[in-house]
C-alpha angles and dihedrals in degrees: 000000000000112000103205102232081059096049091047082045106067088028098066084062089066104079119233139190123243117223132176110230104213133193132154112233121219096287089057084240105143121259130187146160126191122244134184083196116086128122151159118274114175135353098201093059102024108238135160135185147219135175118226123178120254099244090058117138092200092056097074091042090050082048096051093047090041093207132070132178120226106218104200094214123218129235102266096055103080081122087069098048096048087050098045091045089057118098113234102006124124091259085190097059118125086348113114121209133162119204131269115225088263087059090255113144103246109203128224128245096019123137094244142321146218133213125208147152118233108271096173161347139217132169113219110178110299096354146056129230111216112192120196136194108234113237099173142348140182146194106233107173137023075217105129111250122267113249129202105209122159108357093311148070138267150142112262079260106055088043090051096045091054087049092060095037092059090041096060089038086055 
């Protein structure tokens, strides 16, 4: 059997990027969680994916709304990521944003973004996929991505950097 330290473990040596997940709720009021799950589904139709727990407070409201923008961060916004992965905290606080054409808070300063409406959903153990058409996307910043890799943050240089430090100290 897994344990699950063990299999958090190995996985945090697989990088990952780190995306804001935006909606607006009924009250057109911004919403937002942080995931280090999000791909690439299908190119004819254009979907995309992330995984959300199942306990998410962000999750019903993304499901009211039925649309969602993934906003790829920058590395430099670590700051972002910590905020919008706290319960309970103002995630939109000191973070400035303007709407897609969907009503998704767009960030600023992230690396680029994608706009969808919720396609589907699908629960799969502790977690939902939640699988989106793309309606529209766009490349912001030349900024490198933030990466989440063993347990911390870092741009895909300085990552890359400490990788190959480590490798020519082996």
């Amino acid at each position: 059997m897994v344990e699950g330290p063990h299999f958090r473990n190995v996985l945090g040596h697989f990088p990952t990027s780190v995306v804001a997940i935006t909606t607006t709720g009924e009250d057109q009021r911004p919403q937002g969680l942080v995931v280090g799950t999000f791909a690439s589904v299908s190119l004819d139709p254009p979907l995309v994916s992330f995984l959300v727990d199942r306990s998410s407070s962000t999750l019903p409201l993304i499901r009211a709304a039925g649309r969602f923008c993934a906003n790829a961060l920058a590395g430099d916004q670590d700051h972002v990521s910590r905020r919008f992965g706290t319960k309970g905290a103002d995630r939109f606080a000191e973070v400035t944003w303007r709407p897609s054409a969907l009503g998704n808070p767009v960030l600023d300063g992230v690396v680029a973004w994608v706009d969808c409406t919720v396609e589907k959903e699908v629960e799969l153990g502790d977690h939902f996929m939640v699988v989106g058409r793309v309606r529209e996307l766009q490349v912001e910043s030349v900024k490198t991505p933030l990466l989440f890799f063993r347990g911390s943050y870092g741009d895909y240089l300085s990552t890359a950097t400490l990788v190959v430090d480590r490798l020519v100290g082996w």
